[in-house]
C-alpha positions as CSV (number, residue, x, y, z in Angstrom):
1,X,-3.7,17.7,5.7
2,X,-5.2,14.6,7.3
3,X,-5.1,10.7,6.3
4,X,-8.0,8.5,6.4
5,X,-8.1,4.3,6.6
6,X,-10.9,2.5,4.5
7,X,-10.7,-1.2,5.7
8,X,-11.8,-2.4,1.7
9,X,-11.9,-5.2,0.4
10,X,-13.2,-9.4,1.3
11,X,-9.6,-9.3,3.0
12,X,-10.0,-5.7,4.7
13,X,-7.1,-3.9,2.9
14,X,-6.1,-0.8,5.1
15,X,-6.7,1.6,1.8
16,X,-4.7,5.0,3.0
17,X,-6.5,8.4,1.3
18,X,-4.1,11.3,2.1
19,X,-5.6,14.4,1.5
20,X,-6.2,18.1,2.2
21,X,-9.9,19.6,1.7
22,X,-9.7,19.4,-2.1
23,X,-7.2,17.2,-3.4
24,X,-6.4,13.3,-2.6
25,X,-3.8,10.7,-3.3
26,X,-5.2,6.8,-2.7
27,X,-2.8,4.0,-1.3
28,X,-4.0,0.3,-1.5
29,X,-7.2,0.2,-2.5
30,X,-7.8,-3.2,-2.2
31,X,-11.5,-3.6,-3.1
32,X,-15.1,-1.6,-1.8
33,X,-15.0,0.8,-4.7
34,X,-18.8,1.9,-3.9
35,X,-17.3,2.8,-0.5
36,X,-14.2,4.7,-1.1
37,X,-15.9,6.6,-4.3
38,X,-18.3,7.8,-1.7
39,X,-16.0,9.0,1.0
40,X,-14.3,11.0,-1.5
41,X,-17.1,12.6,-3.2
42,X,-18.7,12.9,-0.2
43,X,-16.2,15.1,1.0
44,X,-15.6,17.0,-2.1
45,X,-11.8,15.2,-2.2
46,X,-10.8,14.7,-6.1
47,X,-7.7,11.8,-6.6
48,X,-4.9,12.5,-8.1
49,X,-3.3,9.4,-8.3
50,X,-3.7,5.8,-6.8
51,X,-0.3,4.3,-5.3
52,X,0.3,0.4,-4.5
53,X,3.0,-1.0,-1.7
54,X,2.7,-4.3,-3.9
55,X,0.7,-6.2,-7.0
56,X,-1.0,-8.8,-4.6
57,X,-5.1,-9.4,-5.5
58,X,-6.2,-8.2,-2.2
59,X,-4.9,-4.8,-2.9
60,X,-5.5,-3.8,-6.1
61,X,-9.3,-4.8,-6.1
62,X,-11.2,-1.2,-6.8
63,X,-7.8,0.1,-8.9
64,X,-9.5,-0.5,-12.4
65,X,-12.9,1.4,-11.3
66,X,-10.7,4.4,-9.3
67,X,-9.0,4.8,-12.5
68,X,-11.7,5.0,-14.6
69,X,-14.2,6.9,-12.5
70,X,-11.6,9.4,-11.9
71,X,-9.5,9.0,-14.9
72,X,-6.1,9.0,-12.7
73,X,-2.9,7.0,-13.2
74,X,-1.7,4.4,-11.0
75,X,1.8,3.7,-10.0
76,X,3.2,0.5,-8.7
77,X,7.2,-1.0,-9.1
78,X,6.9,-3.1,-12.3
79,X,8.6,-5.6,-10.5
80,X,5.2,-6.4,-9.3
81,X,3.6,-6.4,-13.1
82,X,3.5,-10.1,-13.5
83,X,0.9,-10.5,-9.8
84,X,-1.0,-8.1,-11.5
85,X,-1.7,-10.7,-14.7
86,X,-1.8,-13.4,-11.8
87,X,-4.3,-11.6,-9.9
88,X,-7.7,-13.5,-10.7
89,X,-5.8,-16.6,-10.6
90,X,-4.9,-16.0,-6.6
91,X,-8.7,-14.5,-6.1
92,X,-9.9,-18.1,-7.0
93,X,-7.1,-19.8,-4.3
94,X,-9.5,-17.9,-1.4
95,X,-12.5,-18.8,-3.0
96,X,-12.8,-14.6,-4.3
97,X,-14.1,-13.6,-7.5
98,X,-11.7,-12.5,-10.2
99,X,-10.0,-9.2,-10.3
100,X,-9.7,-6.6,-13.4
101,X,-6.0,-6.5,-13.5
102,X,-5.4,-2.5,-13.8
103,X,-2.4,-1.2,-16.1
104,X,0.4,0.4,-14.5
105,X,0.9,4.0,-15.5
106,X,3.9,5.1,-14.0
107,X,6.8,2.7,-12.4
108,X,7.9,3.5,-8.7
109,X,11.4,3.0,-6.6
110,X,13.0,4.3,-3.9
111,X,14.3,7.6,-5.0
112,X,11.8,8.2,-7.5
113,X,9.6,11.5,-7.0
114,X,5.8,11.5,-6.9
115,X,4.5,14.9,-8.2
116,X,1.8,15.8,-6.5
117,X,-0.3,19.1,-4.9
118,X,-0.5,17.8,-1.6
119,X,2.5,16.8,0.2
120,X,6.4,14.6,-0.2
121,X,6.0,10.6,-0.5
122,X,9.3,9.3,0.2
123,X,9.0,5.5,-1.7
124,X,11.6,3.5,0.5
125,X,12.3,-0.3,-1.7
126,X,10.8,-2.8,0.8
127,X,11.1,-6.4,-1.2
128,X,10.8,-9.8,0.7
129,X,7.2,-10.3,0.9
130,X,7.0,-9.6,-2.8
131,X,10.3,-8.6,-5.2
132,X,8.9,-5.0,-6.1
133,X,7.0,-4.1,-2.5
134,X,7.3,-0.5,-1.5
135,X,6.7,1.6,1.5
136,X,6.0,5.0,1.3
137,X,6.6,7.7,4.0
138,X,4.6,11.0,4.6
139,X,6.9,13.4,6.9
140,X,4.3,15.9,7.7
141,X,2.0,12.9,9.2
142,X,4.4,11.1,10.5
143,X,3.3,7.9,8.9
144,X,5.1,5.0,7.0
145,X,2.5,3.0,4.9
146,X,3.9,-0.4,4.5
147,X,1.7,-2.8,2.7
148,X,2.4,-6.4,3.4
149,X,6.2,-5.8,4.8
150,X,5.6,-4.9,8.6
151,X,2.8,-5.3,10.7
152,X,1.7,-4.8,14.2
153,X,3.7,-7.9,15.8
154,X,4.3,-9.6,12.6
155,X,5.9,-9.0,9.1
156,X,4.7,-10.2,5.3
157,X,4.1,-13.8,4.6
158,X,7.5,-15.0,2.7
159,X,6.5,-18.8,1.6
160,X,6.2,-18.3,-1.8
161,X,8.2,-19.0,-4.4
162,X,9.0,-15.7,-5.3
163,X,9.6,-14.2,-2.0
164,X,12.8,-14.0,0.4
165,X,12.8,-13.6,4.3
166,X,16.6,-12.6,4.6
167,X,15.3,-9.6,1.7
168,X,12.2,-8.8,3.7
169,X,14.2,-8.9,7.4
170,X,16.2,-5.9,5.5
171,X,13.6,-3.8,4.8
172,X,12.1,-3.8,8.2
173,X,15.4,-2.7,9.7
174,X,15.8,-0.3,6.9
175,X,12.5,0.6,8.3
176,X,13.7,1.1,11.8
177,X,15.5,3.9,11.5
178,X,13.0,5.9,11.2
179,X,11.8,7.9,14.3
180,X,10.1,5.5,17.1
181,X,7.1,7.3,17.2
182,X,6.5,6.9,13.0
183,X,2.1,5.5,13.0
184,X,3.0,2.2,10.6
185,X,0.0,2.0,8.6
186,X,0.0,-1.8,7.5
187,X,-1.4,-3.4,4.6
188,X,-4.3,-5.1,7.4
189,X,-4.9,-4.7,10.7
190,X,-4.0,-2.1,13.6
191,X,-1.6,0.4,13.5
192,X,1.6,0.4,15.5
193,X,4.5,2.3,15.6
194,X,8.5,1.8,14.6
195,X,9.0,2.0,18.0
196,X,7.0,-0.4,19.4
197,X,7.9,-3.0,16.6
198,X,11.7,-2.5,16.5
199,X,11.7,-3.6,20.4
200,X,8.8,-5.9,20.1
201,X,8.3,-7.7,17.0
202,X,9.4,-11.5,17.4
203,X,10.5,-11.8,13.5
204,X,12.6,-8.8,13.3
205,X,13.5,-6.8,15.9
């Protein structure tokens, strides 16, 4: 079992494709459907799902197409469901094109189980940067992908109105405890590790 990062997306979404050589499971595909459609035919790799960390535009952009190319469900925290129906509105704020708001299948929460044939997702509750963000963790790679709640140096933008710093400064130390040499795959941008970011990260440490 491998992971692979497709940068997707006008705002370069760090779309996560777990997989083994037949079967697949997609994180954050935040756009470039042509692109990740490819790398998965390419490679003989049939989805089984698409997962979201959060409802935000930028990283639901090729959800709609995955779902329908593949016919596979995709599961978010319904907490999220009303920045899906807001979607196309935010596009328009960066000057994007509008976004086909996908349905959400199946609801997800720390706790919750995520059948699959290729490996354990443990969903951890990460709210702050939005109230139903999630990070999901995959023991066997050793990797903790977090969306838009930690990033390499930095954590998730918390100046809107429906966001909460002292919420999102818990999840990162929930975060924390796992082992320091977890990869943290963030929503954009390089990868670092829980190490590294517990000791050095000037907004939460």
């Amino acid at each position: 079992m491998k992971y692979t990062v497709i940068p997707s997306g006008p705002l370069e979404v760090n779309c996560v494709i777990i997989h083994d050589d037949k079967r697949g499971v997609i994180f954050d595909p935040g756009g470039s459907f042509k692109k990740i459609s490819e790398f998965l035919d390419k490679n003989s790799i049939v989805p089984e799902m698409i997962i979201n960390t959060h409802g935000h535009f930028d990283h639901i952009g090729a959800v709609a197409d995955l779902k329908n190319r593949y016919n596979i469900p995709f599961g978010m925290s319904r907490k999220d469901q009303f920045l899906l129906k807001q979607a196309s509105i935010h596009a328009s704020l960066f000057g994007l094109p509008p976004v086909i708001s996908p349905e959400i299948d199946f609801d997800l929460f720390e706790g919750f189980k995520i059948e699959n044939s290729i490996t354990d997702i443990i969903i951890y509750d990460t709210p702050g940067h939005t109230p139903g963000g999630l990070s999901f963790y995959i023991k066997d790679l050793k990797i903790i992908i977090t969306g838009d709640t930690l990033f390499c140096g930095s954590v998730g933008r918390t100046d809107f109105p429906y966001s909460d710093f002292s919420e999102l400064k818990r999840s990162v130390k929930k975060l924390y405890n796992l082992d320091d040499d977890t990869i943290v795959i963030p929503g954009h941008g390089e990868f670092t590790t829980i190490g590294k970011e517990k000791f050095t990260n000037p907004f939460v440490r």
